[in-house]
C-alpha positions in Angstrom: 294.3 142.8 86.1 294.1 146.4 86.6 290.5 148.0 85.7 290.0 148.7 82.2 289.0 151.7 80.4 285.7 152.2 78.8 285.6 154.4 76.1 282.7 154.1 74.0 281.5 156.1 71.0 278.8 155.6 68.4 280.1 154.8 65.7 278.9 151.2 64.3 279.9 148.0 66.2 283.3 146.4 63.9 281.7 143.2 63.5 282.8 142.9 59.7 287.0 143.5 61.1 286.1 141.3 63.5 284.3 138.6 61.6 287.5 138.8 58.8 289.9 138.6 61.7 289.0 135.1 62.7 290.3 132.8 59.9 293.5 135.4 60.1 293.7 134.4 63.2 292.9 130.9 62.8 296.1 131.0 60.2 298.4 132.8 62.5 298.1 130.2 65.2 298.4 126.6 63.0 301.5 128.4 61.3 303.5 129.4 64.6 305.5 126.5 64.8 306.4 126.2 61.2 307.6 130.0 61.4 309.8 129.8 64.3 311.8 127.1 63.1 311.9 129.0 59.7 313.1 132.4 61.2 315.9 130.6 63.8 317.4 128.2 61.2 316.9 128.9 57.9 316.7 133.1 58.0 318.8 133.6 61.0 320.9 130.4 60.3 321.2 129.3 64.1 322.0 125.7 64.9 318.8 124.0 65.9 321.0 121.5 68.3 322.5 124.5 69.9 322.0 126.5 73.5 321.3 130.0 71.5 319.1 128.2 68.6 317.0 126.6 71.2 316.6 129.6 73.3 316.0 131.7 69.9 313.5 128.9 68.4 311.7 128.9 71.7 311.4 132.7 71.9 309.5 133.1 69.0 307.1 130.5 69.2 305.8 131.1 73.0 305.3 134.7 72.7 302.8 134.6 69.4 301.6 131.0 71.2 300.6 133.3 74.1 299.4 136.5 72.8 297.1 135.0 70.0 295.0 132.8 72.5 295.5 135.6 75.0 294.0 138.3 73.1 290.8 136.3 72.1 290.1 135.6 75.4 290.3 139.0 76.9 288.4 139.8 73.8 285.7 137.4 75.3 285.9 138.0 78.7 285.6 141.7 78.4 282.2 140.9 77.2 281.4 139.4 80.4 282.9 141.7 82.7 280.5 144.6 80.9 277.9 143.0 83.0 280.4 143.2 86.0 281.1 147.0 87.1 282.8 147.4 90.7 279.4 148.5 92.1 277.2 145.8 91.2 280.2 143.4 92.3 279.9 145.3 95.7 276.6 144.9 95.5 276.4 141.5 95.0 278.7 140.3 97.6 277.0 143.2 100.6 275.3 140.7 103.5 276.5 137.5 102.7 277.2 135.2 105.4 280.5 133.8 105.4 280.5 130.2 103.3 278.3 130.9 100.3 280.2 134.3 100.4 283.7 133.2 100.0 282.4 131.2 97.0 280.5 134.1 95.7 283.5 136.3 96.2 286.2 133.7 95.0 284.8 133.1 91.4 283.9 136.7 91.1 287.5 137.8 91.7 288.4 134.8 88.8 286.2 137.1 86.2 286.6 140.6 87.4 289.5 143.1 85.7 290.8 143.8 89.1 294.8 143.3 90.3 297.0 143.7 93.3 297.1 147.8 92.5 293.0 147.6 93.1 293.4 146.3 96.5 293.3 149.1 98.7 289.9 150.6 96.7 288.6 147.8 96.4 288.6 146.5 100.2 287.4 150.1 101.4 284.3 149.7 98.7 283.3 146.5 100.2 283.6 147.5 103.7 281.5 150.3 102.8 278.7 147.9 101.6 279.2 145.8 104.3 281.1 142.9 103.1 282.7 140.6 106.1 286.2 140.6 106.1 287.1 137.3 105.3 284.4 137.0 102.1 286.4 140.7 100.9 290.0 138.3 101.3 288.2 135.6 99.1 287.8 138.5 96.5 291.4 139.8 96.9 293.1 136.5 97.0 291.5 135.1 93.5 291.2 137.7 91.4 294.7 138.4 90.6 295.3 135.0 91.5 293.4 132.8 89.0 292.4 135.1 86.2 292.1 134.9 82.5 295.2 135.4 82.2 296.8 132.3 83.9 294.1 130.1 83.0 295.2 131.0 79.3 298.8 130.5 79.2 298.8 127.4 81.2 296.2 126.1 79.4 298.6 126.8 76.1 302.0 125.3 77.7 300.4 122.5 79.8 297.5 121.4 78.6 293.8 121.1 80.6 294.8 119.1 83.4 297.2 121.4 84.5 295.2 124.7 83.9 292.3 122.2 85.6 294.2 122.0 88.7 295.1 125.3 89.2 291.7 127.0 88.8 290.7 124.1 91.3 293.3 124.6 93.9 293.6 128.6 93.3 289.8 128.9 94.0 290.0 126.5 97.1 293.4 128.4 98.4 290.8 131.6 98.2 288.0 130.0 100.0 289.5 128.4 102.6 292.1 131.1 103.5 289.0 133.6 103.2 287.0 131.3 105.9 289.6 131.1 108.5 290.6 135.0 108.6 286.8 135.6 109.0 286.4 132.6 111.4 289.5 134.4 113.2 287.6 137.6 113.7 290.4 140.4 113.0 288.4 143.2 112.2 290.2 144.9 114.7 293.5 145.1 112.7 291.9 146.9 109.9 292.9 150.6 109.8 290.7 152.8 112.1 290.3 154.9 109.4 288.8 152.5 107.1 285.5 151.7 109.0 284.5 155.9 108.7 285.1 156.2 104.8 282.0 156.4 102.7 282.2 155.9 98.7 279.7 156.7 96.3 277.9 154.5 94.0 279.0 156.5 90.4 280.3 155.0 87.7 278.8 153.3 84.6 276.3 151.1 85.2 276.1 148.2 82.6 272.3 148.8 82.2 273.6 151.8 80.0 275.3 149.5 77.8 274.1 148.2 74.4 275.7 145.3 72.9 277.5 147.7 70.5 278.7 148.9 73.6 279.9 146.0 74.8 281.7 145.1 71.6 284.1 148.5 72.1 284.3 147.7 75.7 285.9 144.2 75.0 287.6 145.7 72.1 289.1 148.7 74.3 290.2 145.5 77.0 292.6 144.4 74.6 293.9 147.4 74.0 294.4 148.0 77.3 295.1 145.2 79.1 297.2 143.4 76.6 299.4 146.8 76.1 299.7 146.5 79.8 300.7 142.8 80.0 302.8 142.5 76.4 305.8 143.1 78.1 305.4 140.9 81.1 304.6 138.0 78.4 308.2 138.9 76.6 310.4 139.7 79.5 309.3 136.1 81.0 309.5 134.3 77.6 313.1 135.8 77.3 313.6 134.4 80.9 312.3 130.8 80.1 314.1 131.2 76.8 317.1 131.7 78.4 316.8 129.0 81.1 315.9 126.2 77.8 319.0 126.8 76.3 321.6 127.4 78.7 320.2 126.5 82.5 322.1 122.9 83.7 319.4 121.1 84.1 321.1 118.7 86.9 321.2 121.7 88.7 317.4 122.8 88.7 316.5 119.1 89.1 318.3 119.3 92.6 317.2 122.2 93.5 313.4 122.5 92.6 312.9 118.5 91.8 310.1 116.3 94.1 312.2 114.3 96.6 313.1 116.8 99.2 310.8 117.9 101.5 311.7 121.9 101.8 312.0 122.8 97.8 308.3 123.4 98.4 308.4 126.2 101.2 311.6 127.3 99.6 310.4 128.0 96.7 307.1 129.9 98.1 309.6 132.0 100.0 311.5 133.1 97.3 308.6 134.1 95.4 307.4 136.4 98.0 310.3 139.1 97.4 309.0 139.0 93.9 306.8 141.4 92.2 305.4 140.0 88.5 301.7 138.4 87.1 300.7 135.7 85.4 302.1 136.6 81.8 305.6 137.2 83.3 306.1 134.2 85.6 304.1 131.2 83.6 306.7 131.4 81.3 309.7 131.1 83.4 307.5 128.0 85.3 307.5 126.2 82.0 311.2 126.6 81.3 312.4 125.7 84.5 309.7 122.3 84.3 311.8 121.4 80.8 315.1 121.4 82.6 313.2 118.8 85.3 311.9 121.3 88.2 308.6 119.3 89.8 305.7 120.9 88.7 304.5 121.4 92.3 307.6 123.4 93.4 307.7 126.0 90.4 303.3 126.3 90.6 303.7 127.2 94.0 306.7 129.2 93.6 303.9 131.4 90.8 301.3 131.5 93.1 303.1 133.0 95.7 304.6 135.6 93.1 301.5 136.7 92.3 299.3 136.4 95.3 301.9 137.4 98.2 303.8 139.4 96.6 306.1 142.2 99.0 304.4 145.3 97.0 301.1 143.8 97.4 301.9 143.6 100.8 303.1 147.1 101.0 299.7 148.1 99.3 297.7 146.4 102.2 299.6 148.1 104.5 297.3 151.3 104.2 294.4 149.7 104.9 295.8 146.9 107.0 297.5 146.3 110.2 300.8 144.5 110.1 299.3 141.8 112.8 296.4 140.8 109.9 299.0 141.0 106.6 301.0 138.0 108.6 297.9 136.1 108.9 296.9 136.3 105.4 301.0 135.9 104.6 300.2 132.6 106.7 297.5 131.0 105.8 297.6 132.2 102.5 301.4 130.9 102.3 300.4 127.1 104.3 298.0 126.7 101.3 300.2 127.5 99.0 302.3 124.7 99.9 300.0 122.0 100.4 299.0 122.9 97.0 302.6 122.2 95.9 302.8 119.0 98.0 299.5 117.9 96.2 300.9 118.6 93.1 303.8 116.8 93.1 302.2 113.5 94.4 299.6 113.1 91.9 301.4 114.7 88.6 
């Protein structure tokens, strides 16, 4: 998620609005599925049995089903990343030795607002404080990995064994891929460049922050973050919307079903090419599950659309040599596919 905004002024925290929006809230959510059924067949008159109807019906209940939960957790976590500004997140990870490092740097990245566009400022901050290389891939590989974001929606169209699973294997696929690069010492195919760049330490510090403060900052997250990810979350729900109602489902079955050994790898390398988050690609994983896709195959088909993605890739390439981008393509990719192996066996 890219870094959000923090606009604070003085005037008192909204804790009345936000107190009265609860139970509105509350409402909103119980009522989703008797509104969407309302809206496609009785206002819109669409056969419920038919490939639009389905597609409509599904439409509008997945994207309030998404936003609603989505928005209270930003709400939440922007809270906790107040305490979380890039510097003392540099500062916390500087000197760690490699193995309580990674872990550091993995769960950090799952509660930090950063993305794939904060890559390249992000690595040359913690080189700067001294962060080894494969503890700064940790960082880079879970935060836009496993975020709020994900953990959300596929908590909301799986269920908690599924979202369970995914934090699991997301936070291990950082870990582990961070351990070998730094076991693998490639320092030497970082950038030249990289090593002589100094940043400063300003910014807003959270010790500056009240709680009022924190209040507007989560409330400005939503804003923000949710005005940047809205479209993502529509765009794939049309997607998915479209695949319910019209894909053939003997067709994605064969393709991106459990008994042959290559859907797996296949479907991490067509991800790749790819360029979308969590809120656009969750969506399309759950409509192409309905029409009998193995959960495996379409999860690691999202992770690598998020976490190998060409632009991100392309990003890397200013701070990176090409000869260290196919490592992390490598090892990050081999996990990636065990994880949709594992998947598939046990679910």
């Amino acid at each position: 998620m890219s870094t959000v905004r923090l606009i604070i002024s003085r005037r008192p925290a909204p804790l009345f609005g936000t107190a009265a929006a609860i139970p509105l809230w509350l409402a909103a959510y119980v009522l989703l599925a008797a509104a969407s059924a309302w809206i496609a067949r009785d206002l819109l008159g669409l056969d419920p049995a038919s490939p639009l109807g389905v597609a409509v019906e599904f439409f509008l209940y997945d994207v309030p089903k998404i936003l609603l939960p989505l928005t209270a957790v930003i709400f939440v976590v922007g809270i906790v990343r107040s305490f979380f500004t890039p510097e003392r997140t540099r500062a916390l990870l500087g000197g760690r030795r490699e193995g309580v490092g990674n872990v550091m740097a993995a769960s950090l990245g799952v509660v930090t607002p950063f993305c794939s566009c904060s890559a390249v400022p992000l690595f040359l901050g913690f080189v700067e404080s001294g962060v080894p290389l494969g503890v700064t891939f940790s960082f880079l590989i879970a935060a836009p990995m496993v975020n709020e974001v994900a953990v959300v929606m596929l908590l909301e169209l799986f269920g908690p064994r599924v979202a369970g699973l995914y934090v699991a294997t997301g936070l291990l696929i950082a870990i582990t891929a961070g351990l070998a690069i730094g076991r693998l010492r490639l320092e030497r195919f970082v950038a030249e460049w990289v090593y002589q760049v100094r940043m400063g330490q300003g910014g807003l510090q959270d010790e500056c922050l009240t709680w009022d403060d924190r209040i507007r900052y989560a409330a400005q997250a939503v804003r923000d973050i949710l005005g940047r990810v809205w479209p993502y979350v529509v765009v794939g729900i049309a997607v998915g919307a479209a695949i319910h109602g019209w894909m053939p489902e003997d067709l994605l079955a064969g393709v991106m079903g459990r008994d042959a050994w290559w859907t797996v790898p296949a479907a991490v390398l067509l991800g790749i090419p790819m360029y979308s988050n969590a809120a656009g690609v969750i969506p399309v994983v759950q409509a192409l599950m309905a029409k009998g896709a193995a959960l495996g195959t379409v999860l690691a088909f999202m992770m690598s659309v998020i976490a190998l993605s060409l632009p991100e890739m392309i990003i890397l390439r200013r701070v990176l040599k090409w000869q260290l981008i196919a490592v992390f393509v490598a090892v990050v990719g081999t996990g990636i596919v065990l994880v949709g192996y594992l998947f598939n066996a046990t679910i």
